[in-house]
N, C-alpha and C positions, 0 to 999 in steps of 0.2 A: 224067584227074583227075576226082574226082568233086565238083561242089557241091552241098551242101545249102544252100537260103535261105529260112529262117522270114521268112513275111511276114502283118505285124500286123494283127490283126481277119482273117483268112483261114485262109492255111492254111502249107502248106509243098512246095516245089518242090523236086526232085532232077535234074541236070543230069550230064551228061559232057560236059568239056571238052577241046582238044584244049592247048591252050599254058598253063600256071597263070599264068605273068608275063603276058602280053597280057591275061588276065583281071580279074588285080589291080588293069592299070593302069587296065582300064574302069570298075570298080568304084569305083576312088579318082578317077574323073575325073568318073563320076555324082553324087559326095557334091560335089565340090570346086566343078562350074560352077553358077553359078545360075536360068542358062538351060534346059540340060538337067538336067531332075530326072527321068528317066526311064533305068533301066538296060537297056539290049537286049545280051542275048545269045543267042548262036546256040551250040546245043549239036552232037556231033561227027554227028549224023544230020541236019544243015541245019536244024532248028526254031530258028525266032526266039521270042523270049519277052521281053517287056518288061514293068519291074518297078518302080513309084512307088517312087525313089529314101527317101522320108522314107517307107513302108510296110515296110523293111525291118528286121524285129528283129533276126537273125543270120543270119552266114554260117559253115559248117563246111564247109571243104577237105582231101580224103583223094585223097594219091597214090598213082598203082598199088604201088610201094615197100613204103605203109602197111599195104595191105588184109592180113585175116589172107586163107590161102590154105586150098582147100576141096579136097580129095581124099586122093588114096592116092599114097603113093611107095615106090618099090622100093629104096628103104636102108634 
């Protein structure tokens, strides 16, 4: 899966991910504790990236499913 996450006064990050739900839940667990306001994720090539939970403007999630597909086929 792919995230995009606009992050405020910066820029914007693109990620692949390996699980969309384990994603989510870290995502929603970053906004929810008060403690951890910092989101780390690790994308499917082992990069960690940590992301000031309140610098985040949007997130867009696109599944392999989603993507339009780029070639040639024989039908």
């Amino acid at each position: 899966m792919r995230v995009r996450i606009g992050i405020s006064d910066s820029r914007e990050i693109e990620l692949e991910v390996k699980d969309e739900k384990s994603f989510k839940a870290e995502v929603e667990a970053a906004f929810s504790q008060e403690s951890s306001r910092v989101l780390w994720v690790t994308d499917t090539k082992g990069r960690a990236v940590g992301i000031p939970a309140d610098k985040i403007a949007y997130m867009e999630l696109e599944t392999e499913d989603k993507r339009p597909s780029v070639g040639f086929s024989a039908d």
